[in-house]
N, C-alpha and C positions, 0 to 999 in steps of 0.2 A: 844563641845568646852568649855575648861573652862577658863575663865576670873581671874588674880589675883590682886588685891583690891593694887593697890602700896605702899600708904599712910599705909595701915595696916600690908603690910609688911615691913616695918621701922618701927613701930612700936609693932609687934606680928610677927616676923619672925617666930619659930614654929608652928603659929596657925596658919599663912596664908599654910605653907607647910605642915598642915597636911591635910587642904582642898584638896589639889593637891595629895597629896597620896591617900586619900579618892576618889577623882575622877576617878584617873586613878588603881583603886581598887590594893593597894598595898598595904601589911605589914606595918603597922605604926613604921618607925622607926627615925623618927626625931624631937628630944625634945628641951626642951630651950637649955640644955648643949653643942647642936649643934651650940650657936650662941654664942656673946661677941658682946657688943657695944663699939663702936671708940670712945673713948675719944675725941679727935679731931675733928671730923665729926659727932658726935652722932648717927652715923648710924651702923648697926650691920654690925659683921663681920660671916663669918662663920669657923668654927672652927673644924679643918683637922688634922689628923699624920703630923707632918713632917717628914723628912729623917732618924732622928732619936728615932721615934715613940711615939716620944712625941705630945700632941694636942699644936696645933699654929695656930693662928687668921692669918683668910685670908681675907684681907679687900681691900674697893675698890681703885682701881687708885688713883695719884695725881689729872688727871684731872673729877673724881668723886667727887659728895658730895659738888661741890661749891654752892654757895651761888646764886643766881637768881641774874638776872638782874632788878631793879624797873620797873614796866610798872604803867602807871598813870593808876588812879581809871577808869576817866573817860571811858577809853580805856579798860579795862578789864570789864567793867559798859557793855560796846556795845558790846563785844565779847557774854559775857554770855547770854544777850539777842538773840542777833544773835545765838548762838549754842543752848539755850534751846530749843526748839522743838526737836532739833537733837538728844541733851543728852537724853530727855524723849521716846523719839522713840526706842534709844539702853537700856535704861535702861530697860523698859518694854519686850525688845526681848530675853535679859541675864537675867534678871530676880537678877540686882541689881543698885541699885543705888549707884555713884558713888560720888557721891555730887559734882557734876561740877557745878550744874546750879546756 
């Protein structure tokens, strides 16, 4: 099973997909050219032929890419506590850390 790192694919779209090619023992063939960040959304798009074989960013939905709701510290304070053990438990079994805790 391979696990992909979210945070770092927003951040390194090709490098998280080329872990995933790597895993599933495939031809390396997807580089940064593959991607474009959303101006808007800061988030990458991935970037395709269109109809007229031109490359054209495909990027996410309207209802993608919004912005989080505030959750108090507090509240997020007791969650983390509450789920570290859990996190350490998965992290150790995948064999990454995810920096939840």
């Amino acid at each position: 099973m391979h696990f992909v790192h979210g945070e770092q694919l927003v951040k390194d779209p090709a490098g998280q997909m080329r872990h995933v090619e790597r895993f599933l023992g495939l031809r390396p063939v997807i580089n940064e050219s593959n991607f474009q960040v959303d101006s808007v959304k800061g988030f990458p798009c991935v970037v395709r032929p269109s109809s007229d074989g031109e490359p054209k960013p495909h990027c996410l939905g309207k209802a993608k890419g919004r912005a989080h709701a505030k959750v108090a510290d507090g509240v997020l304070g007791r969650l983390r506590e509450f789920f570290r053990p859990f996190n350490d438990q998965f992290y150790r079994i995948v064999g990454v850390d995810f920096g939840w805790s």
